[in-house]
N, C-alpha and C positions, 0 to 999 in steps of 0.2 A: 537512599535506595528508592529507587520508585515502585510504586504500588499498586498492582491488577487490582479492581476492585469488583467484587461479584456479588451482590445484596444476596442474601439468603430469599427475598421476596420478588427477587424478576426468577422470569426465567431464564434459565441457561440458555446460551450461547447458540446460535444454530450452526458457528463453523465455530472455527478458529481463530478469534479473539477475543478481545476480553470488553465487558460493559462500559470500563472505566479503568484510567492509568493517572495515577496521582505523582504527579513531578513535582519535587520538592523544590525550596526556594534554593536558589545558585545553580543550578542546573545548566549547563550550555544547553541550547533549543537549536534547532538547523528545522525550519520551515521550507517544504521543496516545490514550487510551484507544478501545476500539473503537469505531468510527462505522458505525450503521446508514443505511439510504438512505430518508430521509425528507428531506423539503425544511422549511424554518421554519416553513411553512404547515400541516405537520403530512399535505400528500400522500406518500403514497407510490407509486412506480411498480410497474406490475405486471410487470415485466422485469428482470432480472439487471441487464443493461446499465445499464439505467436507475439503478438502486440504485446500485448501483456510484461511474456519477460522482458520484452525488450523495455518498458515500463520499469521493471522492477530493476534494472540494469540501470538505465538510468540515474534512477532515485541513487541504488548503492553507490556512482561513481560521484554523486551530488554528495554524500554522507562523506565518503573516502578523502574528497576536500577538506573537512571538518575534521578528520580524524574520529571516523564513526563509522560506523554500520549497520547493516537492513536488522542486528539484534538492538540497536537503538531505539527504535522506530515506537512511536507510543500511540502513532494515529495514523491511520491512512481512511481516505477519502476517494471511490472508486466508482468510476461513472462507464454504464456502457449501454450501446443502442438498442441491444434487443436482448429479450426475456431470456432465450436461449442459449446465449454468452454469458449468463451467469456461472456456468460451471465449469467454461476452458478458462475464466479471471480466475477463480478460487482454485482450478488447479496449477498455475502458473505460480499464485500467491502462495501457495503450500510446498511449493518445491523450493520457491527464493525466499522465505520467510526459513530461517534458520530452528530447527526443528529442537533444540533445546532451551530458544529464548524463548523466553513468555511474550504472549501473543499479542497486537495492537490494539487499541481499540477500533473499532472501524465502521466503516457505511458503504453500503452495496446500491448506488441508484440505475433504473434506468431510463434515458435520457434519449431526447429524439435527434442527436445527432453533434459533428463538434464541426470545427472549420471549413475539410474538406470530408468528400463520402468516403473513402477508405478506411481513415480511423474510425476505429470501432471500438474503444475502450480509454480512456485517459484516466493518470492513478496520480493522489498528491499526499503527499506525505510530509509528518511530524516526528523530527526524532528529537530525543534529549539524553543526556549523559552526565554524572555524576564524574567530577576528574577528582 
């Protein structure tokens, strides 16, 4: 079983993850390189939010390979350009983060930009699963 880990001595959590996720030994791992918020069609949305899921979409059709899903996820890694898109990535991540798993571990940076100027947010993620 993997294991949120939440010290009695930090403090709590400011969203929706967890400090620490303890993956035991045998565990399949699916490591997802960063995902930009482009859809296959090659759109991109001109909104965080927007980006985002398409991020979190992504990742889950990356997991669905593996035979896995966004409740797998023990780590995510999430980069965006500006201070004020922090809250349409967390609510994007709160709607595709399945709302009965327990939560990843995670990092919120921001960052002065990625390839091209449109994206505005790229998310990378770590799942693992017990078969």
């Amino acid at each position: 079983m993997l294991a949120r880990l939440a010290p009695a001595a930090l403090h709590p959590p400011f969203a929706r993850y967890a400090h620490g996720v303890a993956v035991p030994a045998g565990a399949r791992t699916v490591f997802c390189s960063g995902q930009l918020g482009i859809a296959p069609d090659g759109a991109v949305p001109a909104d965080v939010e927007g980006q985002a899921a398409l991020c979190f979409a992504a990742i889950a059709a990356i997991l669905a390979e593996a035979g896995m899903g966004l409740a797998d996820l023990v780590r995510l890694n999430a980069y965006v350009t500006r201070r004020q898109d922090m809250a349409g990535y967390m609510a994007a991540r709160d709607r595709a983060l399945p709302g009965d798993a327990p939560p990843p571990a995670s990092t919120l940076m921001i960052v002065g930009g990625f390839t091209r100027p449109e994206f505005l947010v790229e998310v990378e993620a770590v799942a693992a699963r017990l078969d």
